[in-house]
KEZAVO-855964 format. One record per atom (N, C-alpha, C): chain; residue number from 1; atom name; z, x, y. Coordinates in pm, 1 decimal. Atoms other than C-alpha are relative to their C-alpha. Layout:
BEGIN
 chaine num atome        w        u        v
      A NUM    CA        Z        X        Y
...
This chain:
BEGIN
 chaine num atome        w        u        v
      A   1     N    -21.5     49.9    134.3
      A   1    CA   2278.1    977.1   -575.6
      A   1     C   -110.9    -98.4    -34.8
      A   2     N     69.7    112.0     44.6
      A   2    CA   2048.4    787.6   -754.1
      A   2     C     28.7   -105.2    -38.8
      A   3     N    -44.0    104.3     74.4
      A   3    CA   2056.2    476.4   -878.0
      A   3     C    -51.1    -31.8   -129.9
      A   4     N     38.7     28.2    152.9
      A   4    CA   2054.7    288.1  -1225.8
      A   4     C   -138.0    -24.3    -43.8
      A   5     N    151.1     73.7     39.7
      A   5    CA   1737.3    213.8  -1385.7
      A   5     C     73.9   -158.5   -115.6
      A   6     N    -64.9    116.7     80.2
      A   6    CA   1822.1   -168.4  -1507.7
      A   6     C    -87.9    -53.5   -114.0
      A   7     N    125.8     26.4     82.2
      A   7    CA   1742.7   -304.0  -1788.3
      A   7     C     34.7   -173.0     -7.3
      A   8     N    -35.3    142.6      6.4
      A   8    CA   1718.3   -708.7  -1756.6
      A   8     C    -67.3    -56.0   -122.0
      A   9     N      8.8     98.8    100.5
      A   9    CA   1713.2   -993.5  -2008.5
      A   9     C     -5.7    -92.7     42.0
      A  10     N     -3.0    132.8      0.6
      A  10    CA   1606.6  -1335.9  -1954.3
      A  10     C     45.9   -110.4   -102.9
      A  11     N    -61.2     60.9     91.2
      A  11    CA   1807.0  -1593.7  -2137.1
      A  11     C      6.9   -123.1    -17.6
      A  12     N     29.8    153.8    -85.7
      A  12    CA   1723.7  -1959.3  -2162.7
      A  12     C     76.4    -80.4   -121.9
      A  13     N    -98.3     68.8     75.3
      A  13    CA   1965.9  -2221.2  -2349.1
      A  13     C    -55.0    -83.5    -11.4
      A  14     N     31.0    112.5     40.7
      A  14    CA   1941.3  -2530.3  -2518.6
      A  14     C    -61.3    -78.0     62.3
      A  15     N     27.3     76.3   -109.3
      A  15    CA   1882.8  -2697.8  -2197.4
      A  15     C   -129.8     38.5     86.7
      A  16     N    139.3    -18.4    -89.9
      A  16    CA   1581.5  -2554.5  -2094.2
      A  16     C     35.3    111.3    141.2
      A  17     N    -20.8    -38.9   -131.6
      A  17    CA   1782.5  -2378.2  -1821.2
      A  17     C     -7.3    160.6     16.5
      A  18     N     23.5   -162.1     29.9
      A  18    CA   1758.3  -1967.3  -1784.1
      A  18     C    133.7     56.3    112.9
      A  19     N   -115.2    -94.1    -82.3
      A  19    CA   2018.5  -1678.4  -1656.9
      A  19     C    -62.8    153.4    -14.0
      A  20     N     40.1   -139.3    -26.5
      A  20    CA   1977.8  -1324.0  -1638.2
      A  20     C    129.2    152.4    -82.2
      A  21     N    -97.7   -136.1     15.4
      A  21    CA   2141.2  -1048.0  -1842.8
      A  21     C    -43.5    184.9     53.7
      A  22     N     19.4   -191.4    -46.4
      A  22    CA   2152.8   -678.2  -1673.8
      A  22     C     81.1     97.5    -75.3
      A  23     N    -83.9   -112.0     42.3
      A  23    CA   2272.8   -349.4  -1786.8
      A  23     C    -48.9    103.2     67.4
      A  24     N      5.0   -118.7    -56.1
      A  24    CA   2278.6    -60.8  -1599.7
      A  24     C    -11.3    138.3    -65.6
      A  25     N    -25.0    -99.4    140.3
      A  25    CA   2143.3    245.5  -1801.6
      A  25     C    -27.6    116.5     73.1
      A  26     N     71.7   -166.7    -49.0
      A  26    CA   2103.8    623.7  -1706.4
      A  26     C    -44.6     94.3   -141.1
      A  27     N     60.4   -129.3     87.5
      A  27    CA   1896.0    932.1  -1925.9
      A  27     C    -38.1     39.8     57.4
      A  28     N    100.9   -138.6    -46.7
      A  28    CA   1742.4   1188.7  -1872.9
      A  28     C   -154.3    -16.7     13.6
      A  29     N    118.1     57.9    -52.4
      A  29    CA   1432.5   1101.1  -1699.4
      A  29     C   -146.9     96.2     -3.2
      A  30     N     96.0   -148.6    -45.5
      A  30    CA   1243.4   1469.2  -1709.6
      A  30     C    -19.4     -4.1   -163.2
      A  31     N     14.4     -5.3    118.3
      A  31    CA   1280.8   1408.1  -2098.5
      A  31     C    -42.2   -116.3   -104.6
      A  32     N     23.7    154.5     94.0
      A  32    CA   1283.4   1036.9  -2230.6
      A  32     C   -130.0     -6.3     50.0
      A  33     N    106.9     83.6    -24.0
      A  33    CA    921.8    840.3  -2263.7
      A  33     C     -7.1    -98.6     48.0
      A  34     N      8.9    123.4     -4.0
      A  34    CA    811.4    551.6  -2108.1
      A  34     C     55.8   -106.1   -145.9
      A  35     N    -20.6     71.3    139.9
      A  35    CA    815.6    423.9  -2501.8
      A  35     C    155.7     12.6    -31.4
      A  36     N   -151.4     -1.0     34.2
      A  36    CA   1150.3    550.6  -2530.9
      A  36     C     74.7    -98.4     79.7
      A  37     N    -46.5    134.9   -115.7
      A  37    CA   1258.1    350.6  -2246.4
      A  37     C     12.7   -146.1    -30.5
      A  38     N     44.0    152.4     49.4
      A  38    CA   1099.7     41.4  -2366.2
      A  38     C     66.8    -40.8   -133.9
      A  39     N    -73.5     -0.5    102.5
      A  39    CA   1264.1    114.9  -2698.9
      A  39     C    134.6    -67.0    -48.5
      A  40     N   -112.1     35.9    -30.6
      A  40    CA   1568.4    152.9  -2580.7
      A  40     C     35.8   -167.3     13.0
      A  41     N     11.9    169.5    -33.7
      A  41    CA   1503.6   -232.4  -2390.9
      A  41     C      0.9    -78.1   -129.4
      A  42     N     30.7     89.9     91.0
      A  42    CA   1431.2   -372.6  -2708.0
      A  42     C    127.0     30.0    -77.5
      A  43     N   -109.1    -36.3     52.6
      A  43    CA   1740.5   -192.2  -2904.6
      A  43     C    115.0    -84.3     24.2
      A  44     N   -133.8    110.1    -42.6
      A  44    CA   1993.1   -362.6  -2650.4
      A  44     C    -17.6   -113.8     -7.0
      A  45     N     47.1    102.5    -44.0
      A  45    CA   1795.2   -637.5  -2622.7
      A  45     C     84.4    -65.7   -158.5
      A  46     N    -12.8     41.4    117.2
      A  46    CA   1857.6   -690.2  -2999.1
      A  46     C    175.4    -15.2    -42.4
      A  47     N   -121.0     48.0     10.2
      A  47    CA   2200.8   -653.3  -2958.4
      A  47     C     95.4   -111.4     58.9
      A  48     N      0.1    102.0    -53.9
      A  48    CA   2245.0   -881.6  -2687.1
      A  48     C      4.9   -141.3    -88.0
      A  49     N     86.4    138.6     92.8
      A  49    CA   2031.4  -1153.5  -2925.0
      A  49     C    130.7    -47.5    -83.8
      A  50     N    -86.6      9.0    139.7
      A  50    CA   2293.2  -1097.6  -3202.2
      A  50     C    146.6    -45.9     75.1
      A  51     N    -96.0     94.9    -71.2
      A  51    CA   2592.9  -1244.0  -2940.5
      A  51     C    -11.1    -93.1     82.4
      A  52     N     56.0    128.5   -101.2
      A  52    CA   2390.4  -1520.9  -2755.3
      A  52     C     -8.3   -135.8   -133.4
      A  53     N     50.2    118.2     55.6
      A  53    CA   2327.9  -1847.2  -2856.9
      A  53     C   -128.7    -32.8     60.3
      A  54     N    133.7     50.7    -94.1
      A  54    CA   2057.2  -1864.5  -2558.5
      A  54     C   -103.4     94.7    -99.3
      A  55     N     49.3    -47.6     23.2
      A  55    CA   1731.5  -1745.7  -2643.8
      A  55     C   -108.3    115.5    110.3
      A  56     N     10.5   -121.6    -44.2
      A  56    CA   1574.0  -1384.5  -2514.6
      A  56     C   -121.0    -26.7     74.4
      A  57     N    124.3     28.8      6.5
      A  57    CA   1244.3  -1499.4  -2358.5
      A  57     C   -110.0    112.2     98.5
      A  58     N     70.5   -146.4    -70.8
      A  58    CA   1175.3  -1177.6  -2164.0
      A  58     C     49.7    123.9     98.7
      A  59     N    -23.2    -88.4    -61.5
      A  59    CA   1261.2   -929.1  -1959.2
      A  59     C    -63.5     83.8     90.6
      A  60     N    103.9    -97.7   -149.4
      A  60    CA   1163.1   -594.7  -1685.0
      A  60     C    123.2    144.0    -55.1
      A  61     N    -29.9   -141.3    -54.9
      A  61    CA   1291.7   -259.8  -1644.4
      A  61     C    -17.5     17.2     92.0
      A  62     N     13.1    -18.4   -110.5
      A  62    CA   1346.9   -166.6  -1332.4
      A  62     C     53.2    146.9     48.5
      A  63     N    -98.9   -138.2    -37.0
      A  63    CA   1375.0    207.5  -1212.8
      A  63     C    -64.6     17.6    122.8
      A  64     N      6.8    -47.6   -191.2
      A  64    CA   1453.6    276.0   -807.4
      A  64     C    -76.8    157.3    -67.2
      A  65     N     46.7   -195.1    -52.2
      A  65    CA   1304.0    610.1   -681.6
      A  65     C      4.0      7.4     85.3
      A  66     N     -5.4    -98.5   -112.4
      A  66    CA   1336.1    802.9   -434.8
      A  66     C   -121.4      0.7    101.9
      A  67     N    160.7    -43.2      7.8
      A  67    CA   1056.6    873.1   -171.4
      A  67     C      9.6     75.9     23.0
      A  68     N     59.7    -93.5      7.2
      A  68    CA    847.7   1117.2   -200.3
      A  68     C     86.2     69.5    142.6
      A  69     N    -37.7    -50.8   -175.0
      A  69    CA    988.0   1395.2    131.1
      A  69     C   -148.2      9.6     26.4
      A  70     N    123.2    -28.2    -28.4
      A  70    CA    614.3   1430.4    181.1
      A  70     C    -34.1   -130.9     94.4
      A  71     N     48.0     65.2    -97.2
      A  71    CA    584.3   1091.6    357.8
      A  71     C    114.0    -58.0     98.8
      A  72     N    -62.6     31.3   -115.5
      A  72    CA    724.4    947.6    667.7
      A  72     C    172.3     -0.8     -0.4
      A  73     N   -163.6     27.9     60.3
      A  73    CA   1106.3   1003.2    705.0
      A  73     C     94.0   -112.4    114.6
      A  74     N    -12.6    134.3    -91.9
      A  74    CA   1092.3    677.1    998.5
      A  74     C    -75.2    -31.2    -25.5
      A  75     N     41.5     67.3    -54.5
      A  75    CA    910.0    412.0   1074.0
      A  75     C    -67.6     20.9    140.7
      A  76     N     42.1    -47.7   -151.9
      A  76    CA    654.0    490.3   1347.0
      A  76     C     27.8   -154.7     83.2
      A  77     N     31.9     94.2    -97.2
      A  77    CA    628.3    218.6   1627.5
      A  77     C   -129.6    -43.2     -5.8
      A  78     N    102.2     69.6     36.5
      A  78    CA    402.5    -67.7   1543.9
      A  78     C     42.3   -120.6    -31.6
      A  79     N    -18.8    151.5     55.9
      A  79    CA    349.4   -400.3   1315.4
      A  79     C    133.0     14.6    -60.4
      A  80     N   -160.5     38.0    133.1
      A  80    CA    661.8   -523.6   1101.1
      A  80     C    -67.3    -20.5    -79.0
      A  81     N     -4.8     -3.8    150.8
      A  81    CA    679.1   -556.8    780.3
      A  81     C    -97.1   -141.6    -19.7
      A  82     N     97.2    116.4     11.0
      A  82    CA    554.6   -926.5    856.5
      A  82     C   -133.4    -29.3     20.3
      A  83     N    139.8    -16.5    -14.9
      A  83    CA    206.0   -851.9    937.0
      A  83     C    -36.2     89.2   -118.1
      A  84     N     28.8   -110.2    140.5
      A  84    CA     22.8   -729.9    647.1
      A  84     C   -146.0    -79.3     -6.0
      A  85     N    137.7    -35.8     -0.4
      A  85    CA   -315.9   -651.9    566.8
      A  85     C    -26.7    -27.5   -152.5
      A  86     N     -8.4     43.9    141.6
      A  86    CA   -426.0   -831.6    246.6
      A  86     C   -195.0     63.8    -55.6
      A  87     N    103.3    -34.2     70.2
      A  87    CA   -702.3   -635.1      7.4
      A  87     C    -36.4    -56.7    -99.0
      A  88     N     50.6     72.1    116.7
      A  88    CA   -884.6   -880.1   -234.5
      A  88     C    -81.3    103.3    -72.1
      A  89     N    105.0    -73.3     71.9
      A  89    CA  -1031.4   -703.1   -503.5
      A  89     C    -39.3   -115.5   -154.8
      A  90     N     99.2     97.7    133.1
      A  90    CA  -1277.8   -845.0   -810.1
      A  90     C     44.5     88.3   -118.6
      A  91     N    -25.9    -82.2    117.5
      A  91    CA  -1263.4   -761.5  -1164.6
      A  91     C   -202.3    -64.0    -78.4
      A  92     N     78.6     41.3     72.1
      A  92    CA  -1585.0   -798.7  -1430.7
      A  92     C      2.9   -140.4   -100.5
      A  93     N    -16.1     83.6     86.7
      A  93    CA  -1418.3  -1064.2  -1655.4
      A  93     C     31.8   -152.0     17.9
      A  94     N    -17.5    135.8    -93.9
      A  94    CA  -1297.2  -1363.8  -1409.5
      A  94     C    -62.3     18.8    150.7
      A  95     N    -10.9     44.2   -119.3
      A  95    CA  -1314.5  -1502.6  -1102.8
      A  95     C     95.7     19.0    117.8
      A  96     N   -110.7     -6.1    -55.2
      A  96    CA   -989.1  -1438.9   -984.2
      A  96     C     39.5    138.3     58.2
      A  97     N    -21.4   -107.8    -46.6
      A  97    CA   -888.3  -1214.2   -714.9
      A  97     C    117.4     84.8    -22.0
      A  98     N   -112.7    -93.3     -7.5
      A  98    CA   -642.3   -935.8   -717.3
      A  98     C     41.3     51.9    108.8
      A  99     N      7.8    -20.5    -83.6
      A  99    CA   -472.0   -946.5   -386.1
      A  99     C    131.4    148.8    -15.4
      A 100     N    -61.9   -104.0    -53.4
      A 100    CA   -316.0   -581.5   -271.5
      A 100     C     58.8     11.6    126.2
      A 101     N    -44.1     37.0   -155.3
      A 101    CA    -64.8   -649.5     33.0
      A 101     C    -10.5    130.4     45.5
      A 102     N    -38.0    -83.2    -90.5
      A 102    CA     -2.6   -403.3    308.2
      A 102     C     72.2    -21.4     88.3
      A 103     N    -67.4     53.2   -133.0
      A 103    CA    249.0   -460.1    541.7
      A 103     C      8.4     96.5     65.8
      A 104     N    -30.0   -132.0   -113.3
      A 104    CA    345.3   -306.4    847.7
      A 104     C   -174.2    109.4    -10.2
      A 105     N    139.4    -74.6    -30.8
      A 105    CA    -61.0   -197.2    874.6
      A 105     C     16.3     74.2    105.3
      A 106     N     36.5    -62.9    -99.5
      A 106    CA   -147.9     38.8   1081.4
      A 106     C   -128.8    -37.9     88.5
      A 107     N     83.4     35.9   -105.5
      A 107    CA   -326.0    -26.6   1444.5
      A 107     C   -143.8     -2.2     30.3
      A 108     N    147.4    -94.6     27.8
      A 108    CA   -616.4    208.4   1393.1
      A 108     C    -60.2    -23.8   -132.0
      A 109     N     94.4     90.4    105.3
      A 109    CA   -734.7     38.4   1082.5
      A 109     C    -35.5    -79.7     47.3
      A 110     N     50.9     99.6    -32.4
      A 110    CA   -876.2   -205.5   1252.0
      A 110     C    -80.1    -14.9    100.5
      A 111     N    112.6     57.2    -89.2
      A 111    CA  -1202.8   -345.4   1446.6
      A 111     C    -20.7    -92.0     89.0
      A 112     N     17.1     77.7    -55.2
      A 112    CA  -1196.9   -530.3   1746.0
      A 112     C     85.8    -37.9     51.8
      A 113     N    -97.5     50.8     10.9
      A 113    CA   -866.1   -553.9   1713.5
      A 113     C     82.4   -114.0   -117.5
      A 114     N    -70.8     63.4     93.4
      A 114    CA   -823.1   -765.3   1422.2
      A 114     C    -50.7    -51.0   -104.1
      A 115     N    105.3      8.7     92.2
      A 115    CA  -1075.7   -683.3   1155.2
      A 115     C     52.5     93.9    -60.8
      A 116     N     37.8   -152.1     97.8
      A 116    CA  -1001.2   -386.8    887.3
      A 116     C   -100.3     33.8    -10.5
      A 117     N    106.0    -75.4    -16.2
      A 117    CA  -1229.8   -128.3    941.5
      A 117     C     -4.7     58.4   -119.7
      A 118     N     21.9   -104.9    107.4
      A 118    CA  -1361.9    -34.1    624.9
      A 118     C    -82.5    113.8    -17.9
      A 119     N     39.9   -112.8     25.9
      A 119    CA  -1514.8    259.1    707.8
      A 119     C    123.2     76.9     50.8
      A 120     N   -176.2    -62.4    -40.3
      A 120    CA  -1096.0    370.2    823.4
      A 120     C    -42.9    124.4    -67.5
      A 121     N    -16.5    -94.3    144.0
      A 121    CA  -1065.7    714.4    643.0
      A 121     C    111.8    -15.4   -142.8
      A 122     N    -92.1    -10.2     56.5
      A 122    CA   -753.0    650.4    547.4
      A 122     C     -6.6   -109.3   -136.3
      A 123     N    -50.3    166.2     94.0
      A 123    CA   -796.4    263.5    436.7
      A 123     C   -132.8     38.2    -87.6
      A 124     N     62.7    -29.7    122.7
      A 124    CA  -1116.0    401.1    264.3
      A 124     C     -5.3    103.5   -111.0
      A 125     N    -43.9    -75.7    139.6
      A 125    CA   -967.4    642.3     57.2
      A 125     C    103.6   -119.2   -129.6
      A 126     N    -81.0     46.9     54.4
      A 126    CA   -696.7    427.5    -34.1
      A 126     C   -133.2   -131.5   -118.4
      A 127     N     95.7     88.3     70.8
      A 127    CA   -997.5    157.6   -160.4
      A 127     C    -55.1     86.0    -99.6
      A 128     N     86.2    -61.6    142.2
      A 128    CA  -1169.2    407.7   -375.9
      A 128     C     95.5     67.6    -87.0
      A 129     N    -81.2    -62.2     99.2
      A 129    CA   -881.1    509.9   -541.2
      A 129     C     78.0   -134.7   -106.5
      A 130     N    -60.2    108.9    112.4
      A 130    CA   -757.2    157.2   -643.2
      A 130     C   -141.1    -50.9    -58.4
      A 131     N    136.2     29.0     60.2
      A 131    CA  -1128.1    100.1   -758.3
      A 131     C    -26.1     81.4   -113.0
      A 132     N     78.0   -135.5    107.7
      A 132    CA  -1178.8    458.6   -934.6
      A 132     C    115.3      3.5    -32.8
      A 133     N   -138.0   -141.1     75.1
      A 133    CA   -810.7    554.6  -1041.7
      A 133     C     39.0     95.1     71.2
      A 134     N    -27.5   -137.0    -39.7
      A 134    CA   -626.2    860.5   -972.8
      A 134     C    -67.6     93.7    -54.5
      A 135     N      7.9   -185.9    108.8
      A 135    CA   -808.5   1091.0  -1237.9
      A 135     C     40.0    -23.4   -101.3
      A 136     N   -102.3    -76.7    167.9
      A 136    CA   -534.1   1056.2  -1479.6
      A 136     C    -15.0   -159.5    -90.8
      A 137     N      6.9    121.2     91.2
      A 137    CA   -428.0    763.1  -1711.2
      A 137     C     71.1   -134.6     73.3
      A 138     N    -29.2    183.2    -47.4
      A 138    CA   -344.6    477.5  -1453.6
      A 138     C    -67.6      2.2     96.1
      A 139     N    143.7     53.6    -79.7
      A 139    CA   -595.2    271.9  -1318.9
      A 139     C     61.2   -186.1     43.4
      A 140     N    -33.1    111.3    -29.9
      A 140    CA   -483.3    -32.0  -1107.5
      A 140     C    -89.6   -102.8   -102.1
      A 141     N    114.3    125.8     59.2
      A 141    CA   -582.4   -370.9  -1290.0
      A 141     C     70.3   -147.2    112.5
      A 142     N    -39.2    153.1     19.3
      A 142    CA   -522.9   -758.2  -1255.9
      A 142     C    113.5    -32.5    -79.5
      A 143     N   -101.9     79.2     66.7
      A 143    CA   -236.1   -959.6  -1355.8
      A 143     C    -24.5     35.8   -195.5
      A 144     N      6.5     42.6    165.2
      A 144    CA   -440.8  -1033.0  -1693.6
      A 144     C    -86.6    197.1    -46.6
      A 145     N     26.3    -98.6     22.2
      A 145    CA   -501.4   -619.3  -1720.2
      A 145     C   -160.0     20.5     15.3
      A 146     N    139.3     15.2      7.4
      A 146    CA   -859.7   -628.3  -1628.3
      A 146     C    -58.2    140.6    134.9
      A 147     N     27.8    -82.5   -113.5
      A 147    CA   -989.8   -314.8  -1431.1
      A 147     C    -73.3    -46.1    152.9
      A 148     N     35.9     70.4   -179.6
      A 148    CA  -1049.5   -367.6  -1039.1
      A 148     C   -122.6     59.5     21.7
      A 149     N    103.4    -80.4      7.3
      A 149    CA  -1393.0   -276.3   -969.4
      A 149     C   -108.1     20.4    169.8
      A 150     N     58.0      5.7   -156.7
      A 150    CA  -1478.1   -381.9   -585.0
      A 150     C    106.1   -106.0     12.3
      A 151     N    -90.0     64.5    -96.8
      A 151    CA  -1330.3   -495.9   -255.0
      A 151     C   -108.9   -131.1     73.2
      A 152     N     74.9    106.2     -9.6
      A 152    CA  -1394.7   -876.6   -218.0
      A 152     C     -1.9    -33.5    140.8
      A 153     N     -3.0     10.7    -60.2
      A 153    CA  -1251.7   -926.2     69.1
      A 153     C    110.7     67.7     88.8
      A 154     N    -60.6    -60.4    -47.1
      A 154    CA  -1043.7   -754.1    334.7
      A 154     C     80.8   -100.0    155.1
      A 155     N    -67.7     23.7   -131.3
      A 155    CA   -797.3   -942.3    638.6
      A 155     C    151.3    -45.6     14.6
      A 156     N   -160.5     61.0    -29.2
      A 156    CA   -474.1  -1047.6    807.0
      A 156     C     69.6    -72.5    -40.6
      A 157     N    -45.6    160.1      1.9
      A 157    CA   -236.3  -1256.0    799.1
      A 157     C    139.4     87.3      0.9
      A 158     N   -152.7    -24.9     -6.8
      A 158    CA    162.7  -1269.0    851.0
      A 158     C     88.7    -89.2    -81.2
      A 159     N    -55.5     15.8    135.9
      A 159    CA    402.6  -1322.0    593.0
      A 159     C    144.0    -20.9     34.4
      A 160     N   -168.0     43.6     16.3
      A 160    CA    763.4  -1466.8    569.2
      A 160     C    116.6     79.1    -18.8
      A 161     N    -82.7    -44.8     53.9
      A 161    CA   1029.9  -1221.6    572.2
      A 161     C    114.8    -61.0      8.6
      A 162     N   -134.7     63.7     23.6
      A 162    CA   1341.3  -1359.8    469.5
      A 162     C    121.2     77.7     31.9
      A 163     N   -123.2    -79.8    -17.5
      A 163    CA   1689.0  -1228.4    540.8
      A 163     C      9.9    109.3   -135.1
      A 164     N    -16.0    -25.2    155.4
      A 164    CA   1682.2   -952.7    229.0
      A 164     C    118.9    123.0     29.7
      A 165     N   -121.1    -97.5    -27.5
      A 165    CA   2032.1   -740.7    405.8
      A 165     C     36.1    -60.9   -168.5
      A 166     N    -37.0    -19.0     99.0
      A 166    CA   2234.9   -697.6     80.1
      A 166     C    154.7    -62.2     12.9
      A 167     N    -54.7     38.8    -33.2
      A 167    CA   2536.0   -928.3     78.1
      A 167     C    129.1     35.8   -144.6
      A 168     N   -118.1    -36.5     99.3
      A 168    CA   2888.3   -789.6    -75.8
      A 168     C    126.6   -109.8     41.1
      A 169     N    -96.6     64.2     20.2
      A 169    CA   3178.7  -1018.6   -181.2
      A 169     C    125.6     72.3    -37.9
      A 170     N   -146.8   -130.7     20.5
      A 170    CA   3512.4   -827.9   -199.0
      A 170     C    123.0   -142.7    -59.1
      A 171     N   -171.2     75.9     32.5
      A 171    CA   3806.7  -1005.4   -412.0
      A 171     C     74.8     51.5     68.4
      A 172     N   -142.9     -4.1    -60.8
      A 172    CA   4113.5  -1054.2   -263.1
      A 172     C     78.0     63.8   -121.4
């Protein structure tokens, strides 16, 4: 079964303070647009508005998927999730990098033992594709939408995972 695609609302009151409205929506996914989607968001959103007193100050869409059956259906034996392989990339318009995590890297990417090998095949496909695009009409950017155009810098580091099990409360 799949799950919902949500549609959230940020809601911030008199007080400066914020909450979160969700709704759980399903369509037909092989037929609706992105735009329709977004539409939609703005439709409820507007209805929402019209029984708040808080004000609306933003929102997300969020739709799970599935993966692909084409890739791994385990976890091979290796890093955790907490080791991850961080890809800086540049843009033309700032200064500011655009870091691309990796966790759970793989062994054989790496030089020396603890260098990314960028001549990898794998890790250098994956670089010229967030550089060039797929082909079609999405092309990784920056935060501030700015196309990625080279890899600034490439290395380690280990990262904080937090408890993220899924915690259910059952009324009595």
């Amino acid at each position: 079964m799949a799950d919902a695609t949500v549609f959230s609302y940020a809601i911030k009151d008199d007080q400066g303070l914020t909450n979160t409205a969700e709704i759980f929506m399903a369509y037909d996914g092989s037929t609706e647009t992105v735009d329709a989607v977004i539409g939609a968001w703005t439709a409820y959103g507007a209805d929402i508005d019209a029984v708040i007193d808080g004000q609306i100050t933003g929102g997300a869409i969020n739709i799970p998927l599935e993966p692909n059956s084409g890739w791994k259906s385990a976890p091979a034996n290796g890093n955790n999730v907490n080791q991850v392989m961080v890809l800086d990339f540049d843009n033309d318009f700032n200064q500011y990098v655009t870091p691309i995590l990796l966790p759970s890297y793989k062994e054989n990417t790496l030089t020396a033992g603890h260098v990314p090998d960028l001549a990898d095949t794998a890790l250098a496909a994956l670089i010229a594709l967030i550089i060039g695009g797929s082909g079609s009409a999405f092309f990784p950017n920056s935060r501030d939408l700015h196309d990625l155009n080279a890899l600034r810098a490439a290395f380690l580091t280990v990262r904080k995972v937090r408890n993220q099990r899924v915690k259910t409360r059952v009324s009595p």
